[in-house]
Backbone as XML, in Angstrom:
<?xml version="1.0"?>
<chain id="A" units="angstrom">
  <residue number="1" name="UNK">
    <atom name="N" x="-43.228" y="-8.788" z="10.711"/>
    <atom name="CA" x="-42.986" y="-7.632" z="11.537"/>
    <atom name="C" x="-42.037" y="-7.971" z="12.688"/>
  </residue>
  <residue number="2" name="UNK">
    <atom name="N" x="-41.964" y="-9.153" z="13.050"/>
    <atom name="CA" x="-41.321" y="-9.546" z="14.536"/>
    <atom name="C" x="-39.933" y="-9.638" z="14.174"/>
  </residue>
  <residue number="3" name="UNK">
    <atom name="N" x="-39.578" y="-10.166" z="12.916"/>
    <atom name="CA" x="-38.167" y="-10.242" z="12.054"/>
    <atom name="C" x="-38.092" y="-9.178" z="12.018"/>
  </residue>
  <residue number="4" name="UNK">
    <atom name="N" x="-38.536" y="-7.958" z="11.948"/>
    <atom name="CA" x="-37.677" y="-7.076" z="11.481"/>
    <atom name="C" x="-37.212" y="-6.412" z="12.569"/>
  </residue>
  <residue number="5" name="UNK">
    <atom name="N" x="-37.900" y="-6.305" z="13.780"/>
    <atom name="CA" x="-38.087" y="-5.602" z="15.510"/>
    <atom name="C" x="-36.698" y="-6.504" z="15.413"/>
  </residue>
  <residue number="6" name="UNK">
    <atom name="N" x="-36.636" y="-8.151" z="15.190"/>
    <atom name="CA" x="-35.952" y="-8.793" z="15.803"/>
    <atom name="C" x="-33.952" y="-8.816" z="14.655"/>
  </residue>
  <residue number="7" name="UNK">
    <atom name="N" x="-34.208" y="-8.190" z="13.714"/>
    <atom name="CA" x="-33.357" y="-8.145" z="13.225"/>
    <atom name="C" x="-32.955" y="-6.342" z="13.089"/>
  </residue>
  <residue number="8" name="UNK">
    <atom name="N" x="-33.565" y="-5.807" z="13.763"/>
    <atom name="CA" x="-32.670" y="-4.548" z="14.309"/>
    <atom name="C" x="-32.252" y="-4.281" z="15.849"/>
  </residue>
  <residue number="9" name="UNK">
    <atom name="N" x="-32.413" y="-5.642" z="16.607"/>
    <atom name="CA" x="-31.784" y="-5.796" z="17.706"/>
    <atom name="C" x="-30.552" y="-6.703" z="17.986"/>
  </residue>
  <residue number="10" name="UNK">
    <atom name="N" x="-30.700" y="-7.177" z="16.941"/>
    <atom name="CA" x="-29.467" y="-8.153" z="16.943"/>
    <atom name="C" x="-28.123" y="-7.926" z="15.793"/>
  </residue>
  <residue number="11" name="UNK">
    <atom name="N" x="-27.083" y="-8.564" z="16.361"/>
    <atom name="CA" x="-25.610" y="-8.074" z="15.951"/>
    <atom name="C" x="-25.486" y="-9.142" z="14.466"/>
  </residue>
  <residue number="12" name="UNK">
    <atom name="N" x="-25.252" y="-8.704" z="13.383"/>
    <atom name="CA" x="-25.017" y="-9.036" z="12.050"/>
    <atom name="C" x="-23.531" y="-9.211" z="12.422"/>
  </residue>
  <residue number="13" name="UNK">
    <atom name="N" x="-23.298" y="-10.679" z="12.070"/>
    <atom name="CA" x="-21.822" y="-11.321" z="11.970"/>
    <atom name="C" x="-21.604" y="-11.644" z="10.183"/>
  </residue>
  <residue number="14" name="UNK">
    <atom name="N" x="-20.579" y="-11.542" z="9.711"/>
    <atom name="CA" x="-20.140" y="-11.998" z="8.705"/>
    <atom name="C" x="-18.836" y="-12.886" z="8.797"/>
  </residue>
  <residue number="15" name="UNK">
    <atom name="N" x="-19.150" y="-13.896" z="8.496"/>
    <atom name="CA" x="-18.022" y="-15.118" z="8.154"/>
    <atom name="C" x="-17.680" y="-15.294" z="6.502"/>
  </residue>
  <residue number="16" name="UNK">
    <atom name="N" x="-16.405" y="-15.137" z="6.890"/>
    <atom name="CA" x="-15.678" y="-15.551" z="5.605"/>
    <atom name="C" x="-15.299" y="-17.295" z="5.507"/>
  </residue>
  <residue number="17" name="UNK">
    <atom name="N" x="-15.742" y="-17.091" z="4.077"/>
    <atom name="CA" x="-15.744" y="-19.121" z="4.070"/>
    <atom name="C" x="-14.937" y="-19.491" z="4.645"/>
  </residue>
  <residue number="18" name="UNK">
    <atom name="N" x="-13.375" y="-19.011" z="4.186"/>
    <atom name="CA" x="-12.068" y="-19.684" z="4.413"/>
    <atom name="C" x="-11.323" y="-18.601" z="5.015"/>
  </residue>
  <residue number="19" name="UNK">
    <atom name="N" x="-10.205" y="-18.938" z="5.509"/>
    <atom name="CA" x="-9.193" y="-17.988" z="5.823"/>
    <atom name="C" x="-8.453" y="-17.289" z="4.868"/>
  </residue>
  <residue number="20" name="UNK">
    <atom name="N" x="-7.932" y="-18.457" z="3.282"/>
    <atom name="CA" x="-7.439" y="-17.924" z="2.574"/>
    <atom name="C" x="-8.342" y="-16.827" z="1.873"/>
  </residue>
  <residue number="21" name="UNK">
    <atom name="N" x="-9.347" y="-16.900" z="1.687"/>
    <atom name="CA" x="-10.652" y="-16.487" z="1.140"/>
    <atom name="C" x="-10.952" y="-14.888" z="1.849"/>
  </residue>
  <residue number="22" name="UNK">
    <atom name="N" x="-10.448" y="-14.497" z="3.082"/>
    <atom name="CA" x="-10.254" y="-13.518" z="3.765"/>
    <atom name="C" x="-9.335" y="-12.677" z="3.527"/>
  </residue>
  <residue number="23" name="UNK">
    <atom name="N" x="-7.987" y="-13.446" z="3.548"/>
    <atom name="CA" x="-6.527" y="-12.917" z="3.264"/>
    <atom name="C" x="-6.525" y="-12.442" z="1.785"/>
  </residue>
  <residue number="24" name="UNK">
    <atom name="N" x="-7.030" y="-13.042" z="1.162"/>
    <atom name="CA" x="-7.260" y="-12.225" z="-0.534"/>
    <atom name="C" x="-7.662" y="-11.487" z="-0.625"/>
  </residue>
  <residue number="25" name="UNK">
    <atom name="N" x="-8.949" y="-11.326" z="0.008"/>
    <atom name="CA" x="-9.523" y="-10.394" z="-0.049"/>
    <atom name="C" x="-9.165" y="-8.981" z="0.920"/>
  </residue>
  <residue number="26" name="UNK">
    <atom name="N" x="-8.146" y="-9.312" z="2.220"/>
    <atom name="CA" x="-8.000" y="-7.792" z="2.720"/>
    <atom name="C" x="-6.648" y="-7.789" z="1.821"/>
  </residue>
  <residue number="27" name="UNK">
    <atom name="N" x="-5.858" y="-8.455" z="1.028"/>
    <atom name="CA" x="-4.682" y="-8.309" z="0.195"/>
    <atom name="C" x="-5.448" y="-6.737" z="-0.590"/>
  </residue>
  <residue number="28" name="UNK">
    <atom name="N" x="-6.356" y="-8.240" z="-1.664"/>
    <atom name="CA" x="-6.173" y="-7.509" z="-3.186"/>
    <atom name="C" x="-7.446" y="-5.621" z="-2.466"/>
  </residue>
  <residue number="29" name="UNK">
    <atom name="N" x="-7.949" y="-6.017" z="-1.401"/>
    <atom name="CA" x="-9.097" y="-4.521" z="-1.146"/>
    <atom name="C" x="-8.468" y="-3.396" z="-0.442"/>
  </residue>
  <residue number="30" name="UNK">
    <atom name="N" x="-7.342" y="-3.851" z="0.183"/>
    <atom name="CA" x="-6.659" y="-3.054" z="0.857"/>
    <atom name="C" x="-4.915" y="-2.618" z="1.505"/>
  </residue>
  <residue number="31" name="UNK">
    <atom name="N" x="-4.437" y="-3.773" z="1.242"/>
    <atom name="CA" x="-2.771" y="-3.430" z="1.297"/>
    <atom name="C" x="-2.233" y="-3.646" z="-0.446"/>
  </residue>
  <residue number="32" name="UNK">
    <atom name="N" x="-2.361" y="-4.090" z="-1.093"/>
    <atom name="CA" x="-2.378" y="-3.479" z="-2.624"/>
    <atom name="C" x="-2.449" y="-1.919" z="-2.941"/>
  </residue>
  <residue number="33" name="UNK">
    <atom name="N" x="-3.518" y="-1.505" z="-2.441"/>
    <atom name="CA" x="-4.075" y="-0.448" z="-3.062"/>
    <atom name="C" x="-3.288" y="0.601" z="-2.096"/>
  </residue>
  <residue number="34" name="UNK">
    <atom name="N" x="-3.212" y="0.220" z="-0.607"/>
    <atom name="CA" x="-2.383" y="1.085" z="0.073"/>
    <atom name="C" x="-1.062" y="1.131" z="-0.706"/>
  </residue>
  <residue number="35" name="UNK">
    <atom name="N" x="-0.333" y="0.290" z="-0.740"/>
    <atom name="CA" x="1.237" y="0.514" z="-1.189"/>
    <atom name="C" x="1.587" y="1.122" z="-2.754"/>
  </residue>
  <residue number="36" name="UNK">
    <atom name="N" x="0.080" y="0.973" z="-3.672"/>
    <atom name="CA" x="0.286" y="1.569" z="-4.866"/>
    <atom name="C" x="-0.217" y="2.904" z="-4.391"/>
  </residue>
  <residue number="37" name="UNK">
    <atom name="N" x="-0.145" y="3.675" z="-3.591"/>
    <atom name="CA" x="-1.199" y="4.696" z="-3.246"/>
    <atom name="C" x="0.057" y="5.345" z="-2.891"/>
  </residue>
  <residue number="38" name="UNK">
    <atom name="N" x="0.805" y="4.921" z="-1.797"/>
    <atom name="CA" x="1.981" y="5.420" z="-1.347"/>
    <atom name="C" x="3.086" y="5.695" z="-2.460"/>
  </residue>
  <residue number="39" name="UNK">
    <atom name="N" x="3.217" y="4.764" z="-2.428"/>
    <atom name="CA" x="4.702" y="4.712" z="-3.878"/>
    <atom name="C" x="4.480" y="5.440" z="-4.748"/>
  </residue>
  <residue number="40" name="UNK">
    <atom name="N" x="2.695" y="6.066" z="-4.812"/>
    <atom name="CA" x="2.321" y="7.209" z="-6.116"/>
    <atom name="C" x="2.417" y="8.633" z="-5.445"/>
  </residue>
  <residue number="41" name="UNK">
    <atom name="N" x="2.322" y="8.725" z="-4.142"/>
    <atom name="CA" x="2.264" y="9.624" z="-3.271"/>
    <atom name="C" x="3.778" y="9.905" z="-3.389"/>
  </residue>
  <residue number="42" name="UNK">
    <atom name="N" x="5.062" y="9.243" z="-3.319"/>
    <atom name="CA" x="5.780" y="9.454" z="-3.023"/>
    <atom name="C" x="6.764" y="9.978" z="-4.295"/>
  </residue>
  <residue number="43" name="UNK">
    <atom name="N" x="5.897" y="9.381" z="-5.257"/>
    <atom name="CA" x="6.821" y="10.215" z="-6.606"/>
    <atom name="C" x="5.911" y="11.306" z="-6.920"/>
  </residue>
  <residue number="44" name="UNK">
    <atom name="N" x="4.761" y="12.117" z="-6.899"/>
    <atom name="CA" x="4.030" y="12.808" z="-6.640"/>
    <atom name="C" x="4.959" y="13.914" z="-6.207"/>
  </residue>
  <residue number="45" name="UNK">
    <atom name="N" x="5.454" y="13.316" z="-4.705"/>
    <atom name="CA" x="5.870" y="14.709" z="-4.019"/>
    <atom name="C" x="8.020" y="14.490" z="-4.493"/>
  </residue>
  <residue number="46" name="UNK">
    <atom name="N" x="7.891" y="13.953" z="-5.242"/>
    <atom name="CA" x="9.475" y="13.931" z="-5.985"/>
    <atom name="C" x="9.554" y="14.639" z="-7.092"/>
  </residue>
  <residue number="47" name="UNK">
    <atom name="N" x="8.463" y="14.654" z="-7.988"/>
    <atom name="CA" x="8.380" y="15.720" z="-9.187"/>
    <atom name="C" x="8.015" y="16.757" z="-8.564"/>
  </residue>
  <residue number="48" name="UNK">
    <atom name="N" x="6.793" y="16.585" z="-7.441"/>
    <atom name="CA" x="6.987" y="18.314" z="-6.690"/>
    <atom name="C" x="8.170" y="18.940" z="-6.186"/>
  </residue>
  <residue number="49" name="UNK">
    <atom name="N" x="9.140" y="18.354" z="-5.895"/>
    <atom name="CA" x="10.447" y="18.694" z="-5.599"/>
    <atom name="C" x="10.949" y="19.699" z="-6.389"/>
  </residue>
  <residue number="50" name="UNK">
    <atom name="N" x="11.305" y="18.309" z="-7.775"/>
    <atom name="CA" x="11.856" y="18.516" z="-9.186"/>
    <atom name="C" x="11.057" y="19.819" z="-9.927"/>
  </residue>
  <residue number="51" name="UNK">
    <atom name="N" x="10.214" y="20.171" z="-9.560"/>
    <atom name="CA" x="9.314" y="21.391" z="-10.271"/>
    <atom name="C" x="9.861" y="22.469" z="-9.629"/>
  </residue>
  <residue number="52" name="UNK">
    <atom name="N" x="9.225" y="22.340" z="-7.961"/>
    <atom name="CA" x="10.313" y="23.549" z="-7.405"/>
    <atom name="C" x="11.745" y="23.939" z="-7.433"/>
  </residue>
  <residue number="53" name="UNK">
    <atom name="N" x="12.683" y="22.858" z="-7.863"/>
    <atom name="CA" x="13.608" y="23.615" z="-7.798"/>
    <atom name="C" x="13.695" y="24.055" z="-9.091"/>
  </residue>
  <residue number="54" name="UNK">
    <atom name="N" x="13.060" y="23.409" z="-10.029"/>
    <atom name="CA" x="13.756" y="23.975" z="-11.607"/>
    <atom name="C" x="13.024" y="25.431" z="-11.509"/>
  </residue>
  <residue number="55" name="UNK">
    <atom name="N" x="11.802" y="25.558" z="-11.093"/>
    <atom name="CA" x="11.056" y="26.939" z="-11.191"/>
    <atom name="C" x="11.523" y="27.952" z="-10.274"/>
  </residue>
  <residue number="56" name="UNK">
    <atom name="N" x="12.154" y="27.561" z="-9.255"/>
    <atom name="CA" x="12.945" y="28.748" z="-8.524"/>
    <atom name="C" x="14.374" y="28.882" z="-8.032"/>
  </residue>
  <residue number="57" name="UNK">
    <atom name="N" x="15.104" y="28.799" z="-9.517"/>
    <atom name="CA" x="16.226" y="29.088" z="-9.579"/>
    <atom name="C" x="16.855" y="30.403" z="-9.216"/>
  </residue>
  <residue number="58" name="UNK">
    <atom name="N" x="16.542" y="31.426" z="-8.987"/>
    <atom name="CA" x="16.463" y="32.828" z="-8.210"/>
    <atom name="C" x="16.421" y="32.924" z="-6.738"/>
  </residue>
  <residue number="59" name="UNK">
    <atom name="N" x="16.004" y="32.179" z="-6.474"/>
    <atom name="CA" x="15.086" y="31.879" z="-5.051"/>
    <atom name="C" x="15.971" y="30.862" z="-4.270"/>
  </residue>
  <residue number="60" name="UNK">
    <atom name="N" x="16.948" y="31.270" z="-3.525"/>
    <atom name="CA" x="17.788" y="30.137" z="-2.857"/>
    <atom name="C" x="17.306" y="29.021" z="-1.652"/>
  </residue>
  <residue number="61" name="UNK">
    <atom name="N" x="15.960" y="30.290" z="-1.244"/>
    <atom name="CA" x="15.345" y="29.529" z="-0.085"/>
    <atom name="C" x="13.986" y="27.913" z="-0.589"/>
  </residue>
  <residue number="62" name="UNK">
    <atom name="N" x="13.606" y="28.618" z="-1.826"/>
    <atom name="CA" x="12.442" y="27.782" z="-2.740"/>
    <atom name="C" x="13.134" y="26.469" z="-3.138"/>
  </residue>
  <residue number="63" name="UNK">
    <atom name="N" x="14.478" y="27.235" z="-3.426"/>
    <atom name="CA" x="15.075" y="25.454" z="-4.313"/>
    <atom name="C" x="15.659" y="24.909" z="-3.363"/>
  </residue>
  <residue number="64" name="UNK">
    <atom name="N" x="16.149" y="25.164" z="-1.978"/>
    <atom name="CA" x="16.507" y="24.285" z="-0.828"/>
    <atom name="C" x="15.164" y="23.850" z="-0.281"/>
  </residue>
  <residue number="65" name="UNK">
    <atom name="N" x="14.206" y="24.236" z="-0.864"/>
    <atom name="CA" x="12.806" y="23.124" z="-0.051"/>
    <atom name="C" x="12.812" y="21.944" z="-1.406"/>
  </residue>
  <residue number="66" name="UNK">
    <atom name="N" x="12.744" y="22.547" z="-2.173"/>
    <atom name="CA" x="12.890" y="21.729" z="-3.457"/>
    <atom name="C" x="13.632" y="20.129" z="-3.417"/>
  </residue>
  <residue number="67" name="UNK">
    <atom name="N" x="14.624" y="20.880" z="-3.349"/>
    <atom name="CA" x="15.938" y="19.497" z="-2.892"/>
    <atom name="C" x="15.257" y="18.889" z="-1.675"/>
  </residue>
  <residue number="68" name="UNK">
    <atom name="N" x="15.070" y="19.169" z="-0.980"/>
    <atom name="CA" x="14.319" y="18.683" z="0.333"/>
    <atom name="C" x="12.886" y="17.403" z="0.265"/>
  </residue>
  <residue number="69" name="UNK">
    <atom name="N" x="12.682" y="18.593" z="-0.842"/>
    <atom name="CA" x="11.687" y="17.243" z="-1.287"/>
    <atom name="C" x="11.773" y="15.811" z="-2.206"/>
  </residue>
  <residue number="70" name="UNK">
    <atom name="N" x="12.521" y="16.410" z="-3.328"/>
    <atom name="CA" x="13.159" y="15.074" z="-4.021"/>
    <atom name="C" x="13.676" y="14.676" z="-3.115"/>
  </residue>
  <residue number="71" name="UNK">
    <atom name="N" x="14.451" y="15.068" z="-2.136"/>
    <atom name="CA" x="15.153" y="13.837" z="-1.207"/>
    <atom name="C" x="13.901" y="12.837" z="-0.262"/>
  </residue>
  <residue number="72" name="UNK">
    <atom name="N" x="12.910" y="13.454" z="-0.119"/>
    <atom name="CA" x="12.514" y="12.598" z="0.920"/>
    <atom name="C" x="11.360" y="11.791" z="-0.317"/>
  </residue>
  <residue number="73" name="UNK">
    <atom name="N" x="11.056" y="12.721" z="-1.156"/>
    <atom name="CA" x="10.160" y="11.621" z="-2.306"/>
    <atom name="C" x="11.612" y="10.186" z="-2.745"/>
  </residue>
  <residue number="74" name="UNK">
    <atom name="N" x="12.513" y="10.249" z="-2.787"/>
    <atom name="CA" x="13.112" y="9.197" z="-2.767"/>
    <atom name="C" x="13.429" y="8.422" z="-1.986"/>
  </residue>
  <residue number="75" name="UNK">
    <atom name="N" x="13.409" y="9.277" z="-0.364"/>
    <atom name="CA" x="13.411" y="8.041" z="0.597"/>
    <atom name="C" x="12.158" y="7.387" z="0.577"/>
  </residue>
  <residue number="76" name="UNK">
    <atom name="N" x="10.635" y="7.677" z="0.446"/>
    <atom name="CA" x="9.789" y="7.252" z="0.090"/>
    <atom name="C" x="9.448" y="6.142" z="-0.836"/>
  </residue>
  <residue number="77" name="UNK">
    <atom name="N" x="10.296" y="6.576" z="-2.185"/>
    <atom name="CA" x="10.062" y="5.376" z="-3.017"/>
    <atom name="C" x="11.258" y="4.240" z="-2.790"/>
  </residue>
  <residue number="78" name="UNK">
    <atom name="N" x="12.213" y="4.598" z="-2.122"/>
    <atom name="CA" x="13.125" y="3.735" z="-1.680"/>
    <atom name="C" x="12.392" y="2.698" z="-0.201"/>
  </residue>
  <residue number="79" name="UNK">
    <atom name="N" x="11.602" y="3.226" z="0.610"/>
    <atom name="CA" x="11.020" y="2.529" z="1.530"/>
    <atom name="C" x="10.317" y="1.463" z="1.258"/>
  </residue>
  <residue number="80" name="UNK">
    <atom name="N" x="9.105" y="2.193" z="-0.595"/>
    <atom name="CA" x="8.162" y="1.013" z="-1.026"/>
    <atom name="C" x="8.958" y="0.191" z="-1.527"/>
  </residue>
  <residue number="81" name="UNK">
    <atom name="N" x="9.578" y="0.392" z="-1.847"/>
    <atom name="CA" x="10.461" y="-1.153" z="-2.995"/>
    <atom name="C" x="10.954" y="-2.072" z="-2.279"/>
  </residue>
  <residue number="82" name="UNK">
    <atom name="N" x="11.743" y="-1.142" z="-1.122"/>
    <atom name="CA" x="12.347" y="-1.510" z="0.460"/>
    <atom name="C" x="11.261" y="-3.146" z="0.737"/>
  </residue>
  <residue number="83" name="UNK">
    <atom name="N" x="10.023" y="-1.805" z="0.779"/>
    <atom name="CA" x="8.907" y="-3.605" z="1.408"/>
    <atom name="C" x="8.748" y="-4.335" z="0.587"/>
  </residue>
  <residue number="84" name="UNK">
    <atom name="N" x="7.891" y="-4.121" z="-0.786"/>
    <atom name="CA" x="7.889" y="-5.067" z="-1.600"/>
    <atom name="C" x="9.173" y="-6.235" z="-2.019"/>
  </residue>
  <residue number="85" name="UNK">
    <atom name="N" x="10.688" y="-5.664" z="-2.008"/>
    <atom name="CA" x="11.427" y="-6.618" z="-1.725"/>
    <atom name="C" x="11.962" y="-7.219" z="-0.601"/>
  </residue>
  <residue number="86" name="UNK">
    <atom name="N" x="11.613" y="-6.806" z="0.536"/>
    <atom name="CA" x="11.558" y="-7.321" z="1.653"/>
    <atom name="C" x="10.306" y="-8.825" z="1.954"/>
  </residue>
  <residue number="87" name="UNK">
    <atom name="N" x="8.929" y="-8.667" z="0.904"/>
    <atom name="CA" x="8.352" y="-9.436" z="1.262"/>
    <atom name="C" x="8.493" y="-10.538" z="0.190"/>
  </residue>
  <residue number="88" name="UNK">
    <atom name="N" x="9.251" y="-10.441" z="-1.297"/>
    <atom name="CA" x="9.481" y="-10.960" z="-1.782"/>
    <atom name="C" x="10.607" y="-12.078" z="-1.111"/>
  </residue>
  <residue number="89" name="UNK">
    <atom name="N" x="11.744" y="-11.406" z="-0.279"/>
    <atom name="CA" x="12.157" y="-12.179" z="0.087"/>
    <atom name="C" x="12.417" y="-13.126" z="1.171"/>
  </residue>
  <residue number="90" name="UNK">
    <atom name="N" x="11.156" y="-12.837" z="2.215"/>
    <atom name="CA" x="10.787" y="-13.348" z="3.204"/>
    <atom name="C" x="9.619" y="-14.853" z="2.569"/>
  </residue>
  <residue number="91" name="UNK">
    <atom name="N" x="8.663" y="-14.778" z="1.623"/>
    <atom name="CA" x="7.949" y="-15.070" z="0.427"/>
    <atom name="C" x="9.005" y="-16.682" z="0.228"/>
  </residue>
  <residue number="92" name="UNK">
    <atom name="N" x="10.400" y="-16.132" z="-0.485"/>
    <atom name="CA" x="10.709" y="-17.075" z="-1.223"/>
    <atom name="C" x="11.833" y="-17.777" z="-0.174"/>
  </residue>
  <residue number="93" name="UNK">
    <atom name="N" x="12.323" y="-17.024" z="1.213"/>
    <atom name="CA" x="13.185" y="-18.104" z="2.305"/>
    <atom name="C" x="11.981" y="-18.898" z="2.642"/>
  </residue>
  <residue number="94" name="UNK">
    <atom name="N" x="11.655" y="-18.515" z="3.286"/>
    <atom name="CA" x="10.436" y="-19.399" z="3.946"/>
    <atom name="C" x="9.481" y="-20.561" z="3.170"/>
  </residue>
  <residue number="95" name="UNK">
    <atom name="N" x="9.597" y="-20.610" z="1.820"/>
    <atom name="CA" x="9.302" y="-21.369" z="0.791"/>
    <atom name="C" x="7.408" y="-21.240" z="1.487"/>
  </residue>
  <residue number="96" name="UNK">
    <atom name="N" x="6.744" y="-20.120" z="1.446"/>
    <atom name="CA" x="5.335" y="-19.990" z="0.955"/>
    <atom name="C" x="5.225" y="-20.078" z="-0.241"/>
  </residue>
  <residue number="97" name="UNK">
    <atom name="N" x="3.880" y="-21.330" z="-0.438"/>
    <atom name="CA" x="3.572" y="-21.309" z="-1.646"/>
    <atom name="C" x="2.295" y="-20.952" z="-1.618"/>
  </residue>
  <residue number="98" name="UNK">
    <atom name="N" x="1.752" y="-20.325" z="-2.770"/>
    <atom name="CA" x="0.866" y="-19.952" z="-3.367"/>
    <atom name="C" x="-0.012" y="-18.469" z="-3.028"/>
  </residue>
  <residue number="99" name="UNK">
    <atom name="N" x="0.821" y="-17.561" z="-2.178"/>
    <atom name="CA" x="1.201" y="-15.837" z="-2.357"/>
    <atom name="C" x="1.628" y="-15.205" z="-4.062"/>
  </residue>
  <residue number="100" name="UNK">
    <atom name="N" x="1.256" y="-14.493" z="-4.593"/>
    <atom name="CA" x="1.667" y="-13.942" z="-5.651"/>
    <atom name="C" x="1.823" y="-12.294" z="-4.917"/>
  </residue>
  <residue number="101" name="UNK">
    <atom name="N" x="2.718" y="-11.744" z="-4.868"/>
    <atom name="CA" x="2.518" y="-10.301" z="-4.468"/>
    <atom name="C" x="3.079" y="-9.555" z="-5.679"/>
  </residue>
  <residue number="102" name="UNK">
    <atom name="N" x="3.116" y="-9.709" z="-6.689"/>
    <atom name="CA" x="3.088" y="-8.758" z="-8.015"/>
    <atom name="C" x="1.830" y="-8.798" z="-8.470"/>
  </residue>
  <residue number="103" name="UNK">
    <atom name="N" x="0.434" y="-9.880" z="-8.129"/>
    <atom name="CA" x="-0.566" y="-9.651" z="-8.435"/>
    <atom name="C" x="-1.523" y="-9.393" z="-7.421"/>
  </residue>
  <residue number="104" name="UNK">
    <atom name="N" x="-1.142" y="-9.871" z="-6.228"/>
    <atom name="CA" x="-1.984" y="-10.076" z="-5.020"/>
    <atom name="C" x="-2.681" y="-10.876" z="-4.427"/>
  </residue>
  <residue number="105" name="UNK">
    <atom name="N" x="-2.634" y="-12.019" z="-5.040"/>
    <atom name="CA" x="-2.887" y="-13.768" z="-5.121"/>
    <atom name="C" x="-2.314" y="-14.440" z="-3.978"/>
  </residue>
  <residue number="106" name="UNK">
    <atom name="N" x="-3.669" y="-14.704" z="-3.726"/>
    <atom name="CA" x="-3.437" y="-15.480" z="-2.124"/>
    <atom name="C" x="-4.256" y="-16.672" z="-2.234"/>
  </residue>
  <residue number="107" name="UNK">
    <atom name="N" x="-3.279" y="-17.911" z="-2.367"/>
    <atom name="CA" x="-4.225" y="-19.288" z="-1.800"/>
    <atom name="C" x="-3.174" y="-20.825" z="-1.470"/>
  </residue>
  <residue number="108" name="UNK">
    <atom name="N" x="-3.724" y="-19.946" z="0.036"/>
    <atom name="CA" x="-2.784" y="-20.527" z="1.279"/>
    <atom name="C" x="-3.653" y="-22.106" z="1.381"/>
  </residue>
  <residue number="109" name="UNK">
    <atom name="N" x="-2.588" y="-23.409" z="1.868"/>
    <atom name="CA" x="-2.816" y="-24.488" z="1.731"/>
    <atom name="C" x="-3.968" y="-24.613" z="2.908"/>
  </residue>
  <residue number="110" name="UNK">
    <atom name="N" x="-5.270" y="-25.398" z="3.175"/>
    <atom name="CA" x="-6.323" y="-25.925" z="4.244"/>
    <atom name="C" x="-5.363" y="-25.862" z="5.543"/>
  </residue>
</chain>
């Protein structure tokens, strides 16, 4: 009974074994999944573009939002690739080894 009084007064810490062991894990749980999330978001709203303008060809004001949107769904997917080759090539000047960012593989040296 005193454990339990005494373990709902006190602050629960979690330690991660390692550092690399951390970094994998906020990789592959959460900036992975963000940037495939985006880059899907962003062709998402590029075929929404591509839909509006083909469907409102009548409509001069519908297909200038249209265009509006393929344009910025491509600055979008031009931004993700932007990073992913941006970190590819920060990755391979700097000669880090043992990053994989096509899989999400992280195991950084002790």
């Amino acid at each position: 009974m005193m454990d339990l009084l005494l373990s709902l007064f006190t602050t629960k810490v979690a330690y991660a074994e390692s550092l690399n062991e951390f970094i994998a894990k906020a990789d592959n749980l959460i900036i992975n999944p963000l940037i495939l999330f985006l880059f899907a978001l962003a062709v998402v709203y590029f075929l929404y573009g591509v839909l509006e303008f083909i469907m409102n060809q009548e409509n001069e004001e519908k297909k200038t939002a249209g265009k509006s949107h393929m344009l910025w769904g491509v600055v979008g997917i031009t931004i993700m690739l932007g990073v992913f080759t941006l970190m590819n090539i920060v990755i391979s000047t700097f000669g880090i080894k043992g990053i994989t960012p096509e899989t999400g593989e992280v195991n950084l040296p002790q």
